[in-house]
N, C-alpha and C positions, 0 to 999 in steps of 0.2 A: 287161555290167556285173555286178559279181560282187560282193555285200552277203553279210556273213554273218547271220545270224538275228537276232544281239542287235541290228544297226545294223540291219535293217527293222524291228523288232516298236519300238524307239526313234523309228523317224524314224515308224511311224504313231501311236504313240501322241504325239507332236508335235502330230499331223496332227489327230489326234481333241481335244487341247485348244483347236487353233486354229479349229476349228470349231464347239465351244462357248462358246467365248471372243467369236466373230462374230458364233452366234446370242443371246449372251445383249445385248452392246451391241442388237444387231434389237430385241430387247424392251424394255431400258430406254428408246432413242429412239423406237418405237410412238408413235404420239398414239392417247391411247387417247378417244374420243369420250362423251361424257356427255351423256346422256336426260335431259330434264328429269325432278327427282324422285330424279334416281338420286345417290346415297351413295358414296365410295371410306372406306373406310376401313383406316389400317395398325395391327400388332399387335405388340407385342413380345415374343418367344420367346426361351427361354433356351437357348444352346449344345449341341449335344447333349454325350455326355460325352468320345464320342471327340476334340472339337475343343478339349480343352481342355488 
């Protein structure tokens, strides 16, 4: 099987989204267990600037 460079370095960086992309769903569906006492709380942070 014969890939030239730009069609490997493509299909891993695929590979490398699709596994962040897997591990991030893994995190949002976590149950995440709470201790009596304990606190979640969320923040609201502004975009950096590159994302804008």
């Amino acid at each position: 099987m014969a890939h030239t460079s730009g069609n490997a370095q493509e299909k891993s960086y695929e590979e490398l989204l699709e596994s962040l992309r897997i591990g991030a769903e893994d995190m949002l569906s976590a149950q995440i267990p709470f201790e009596p006492g304990a606190q979640m709380t969320t923040i609201e942070i502004p975009d950096p600037d590159w994302a804008a």
